[in-house]
C-alpha positions as CSV (number, residue, x, y, z in Angstrom):
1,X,-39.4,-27.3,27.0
2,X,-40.7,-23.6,27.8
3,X,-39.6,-21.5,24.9
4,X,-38.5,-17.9,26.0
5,X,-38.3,-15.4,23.5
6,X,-35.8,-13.1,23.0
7,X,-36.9,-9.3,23.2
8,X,-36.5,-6.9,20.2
9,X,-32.7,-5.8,20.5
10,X,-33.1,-2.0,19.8
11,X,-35.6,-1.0,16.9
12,X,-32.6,1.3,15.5
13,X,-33.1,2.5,11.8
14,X,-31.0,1.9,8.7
15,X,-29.4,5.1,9.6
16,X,-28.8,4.5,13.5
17,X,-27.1,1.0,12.4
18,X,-25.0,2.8,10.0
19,X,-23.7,5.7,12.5
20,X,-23.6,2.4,15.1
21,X,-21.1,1.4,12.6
22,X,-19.1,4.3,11.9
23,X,-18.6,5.1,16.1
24,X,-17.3,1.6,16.3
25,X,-15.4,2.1,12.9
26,X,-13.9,5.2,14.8
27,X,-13.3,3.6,18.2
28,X,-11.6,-0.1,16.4
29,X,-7.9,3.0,17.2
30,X,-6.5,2.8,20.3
31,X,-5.1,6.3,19.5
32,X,-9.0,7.8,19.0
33,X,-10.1,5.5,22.2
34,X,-7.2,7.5,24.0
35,X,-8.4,10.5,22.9
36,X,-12.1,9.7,23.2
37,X,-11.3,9.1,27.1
38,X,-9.2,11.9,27.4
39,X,-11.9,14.0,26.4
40,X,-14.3,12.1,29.1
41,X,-12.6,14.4,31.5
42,X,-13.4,17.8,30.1
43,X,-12.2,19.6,26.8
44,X,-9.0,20.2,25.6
45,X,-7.3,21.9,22.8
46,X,-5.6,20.2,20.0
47,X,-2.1,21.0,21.6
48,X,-3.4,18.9,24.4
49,X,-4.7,16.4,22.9
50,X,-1.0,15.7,21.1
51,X,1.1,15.5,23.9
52,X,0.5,11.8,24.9
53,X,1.3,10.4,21.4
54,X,4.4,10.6,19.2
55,X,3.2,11.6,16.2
56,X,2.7,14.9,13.6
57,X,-0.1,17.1,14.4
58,X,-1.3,16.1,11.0
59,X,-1.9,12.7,11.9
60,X,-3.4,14.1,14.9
61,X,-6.1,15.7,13.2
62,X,-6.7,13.0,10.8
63,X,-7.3,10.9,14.3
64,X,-10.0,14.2,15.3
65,X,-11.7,14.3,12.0
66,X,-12.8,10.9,11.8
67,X,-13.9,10.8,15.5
68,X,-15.6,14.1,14.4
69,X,-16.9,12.7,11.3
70,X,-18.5,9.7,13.5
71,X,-20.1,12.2,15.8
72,X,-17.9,11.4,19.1
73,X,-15.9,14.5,19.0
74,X,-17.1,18.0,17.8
75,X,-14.5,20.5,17.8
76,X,-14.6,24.7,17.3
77,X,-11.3,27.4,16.6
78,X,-11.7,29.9,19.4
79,X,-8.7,32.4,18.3
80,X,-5.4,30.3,17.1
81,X,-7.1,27.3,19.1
82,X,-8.9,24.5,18.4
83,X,-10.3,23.0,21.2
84,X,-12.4,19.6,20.9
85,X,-15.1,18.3,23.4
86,X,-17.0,14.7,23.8
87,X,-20.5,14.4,22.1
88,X,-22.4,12.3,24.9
89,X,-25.2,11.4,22.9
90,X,-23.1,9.1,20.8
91,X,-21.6,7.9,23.9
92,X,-25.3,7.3,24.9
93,X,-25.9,5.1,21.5
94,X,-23.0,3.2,21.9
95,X,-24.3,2.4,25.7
96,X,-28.0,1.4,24.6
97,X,-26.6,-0.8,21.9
98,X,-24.7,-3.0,24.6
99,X,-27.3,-2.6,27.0
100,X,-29.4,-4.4,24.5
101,X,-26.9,-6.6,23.4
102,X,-26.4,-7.8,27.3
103,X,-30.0,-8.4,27.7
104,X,-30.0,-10.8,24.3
105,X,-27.3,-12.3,25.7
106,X,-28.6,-12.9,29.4
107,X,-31.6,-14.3,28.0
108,X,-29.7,-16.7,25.9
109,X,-28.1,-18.1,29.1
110,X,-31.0,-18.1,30.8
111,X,-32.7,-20.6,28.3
112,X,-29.1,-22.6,27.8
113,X,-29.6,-22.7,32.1
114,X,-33.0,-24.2,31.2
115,X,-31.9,-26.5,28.9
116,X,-29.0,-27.8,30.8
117,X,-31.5,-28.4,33.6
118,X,-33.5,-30.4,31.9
119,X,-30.8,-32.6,30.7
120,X,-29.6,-32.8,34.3
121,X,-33.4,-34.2,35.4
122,X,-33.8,-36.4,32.2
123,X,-30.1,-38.1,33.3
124,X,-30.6,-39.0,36.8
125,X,-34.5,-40.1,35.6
126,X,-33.0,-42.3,33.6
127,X,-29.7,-43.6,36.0
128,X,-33.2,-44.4,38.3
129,X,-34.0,-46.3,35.7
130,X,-31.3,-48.2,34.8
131,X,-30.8,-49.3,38.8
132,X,-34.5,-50.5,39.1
133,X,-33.9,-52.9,36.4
């Protein structure tokens, strides 16, 4: 059987992993995922951001600080507002991890579409068999 081998996933560092793992910490929330989205569309203030959800604007901010503390969110006071905006480039991390992860995966069929194959010729070889005899 031809062996394929699987490519290098991403050659992400220690510390790449760990912010990997602290994006997808922050995104596990629906709430943050809503808020992550709503901030796909453009920035908005805090106020904004609080309307969908029935909860204190405490809890609110705890929701911004750990999407900010991940990198997905930055956020700046411009006069009694806070306004908070979408960092793409760990948007962009989290899209070359799965694009990686897709291509492992695809490969992994591939071979298992191989191997069934096989099996597939080495059965009717032997049902051949079986009827000559």
């Amino acid at each position: 059987m031809t062996r394929i081998r699987a490519t290098p996933i991403v050659s992400l560092m220690g510390n790449q992993l760990a912010h990997l793992d602290h994006v997808f910490g922050a995104l596990s929330d629906a709430t943050r995922r809503a808020i992550v989205m709503r901030l796909c569309e453009g920035k908005a203030s805090v106020g904004e951001l609080a309307k969908p959800f029935d909860m204190a604007l405490p809890s609110l901010m705890k929701h911004i600080r750990i999407l900010e503390n991940s990198g997905l969110v930055a956020s700046e006071k411009i006069g009694r507002v806070r306004m908070c905006s979408i960092e793409i480039e760990a948007l962009e991390t989290i899209e070359e991890w799965l694009t990686a992860q897709r291509e492992v995966w695809a490969q992994r069929l591939d071979r298992l579409e191989i191997y069934v194959e096989k099996l597939k010729r080495e059965e009717k070889a032997n049902a051949r068999k079986r009827r000559t005899r």
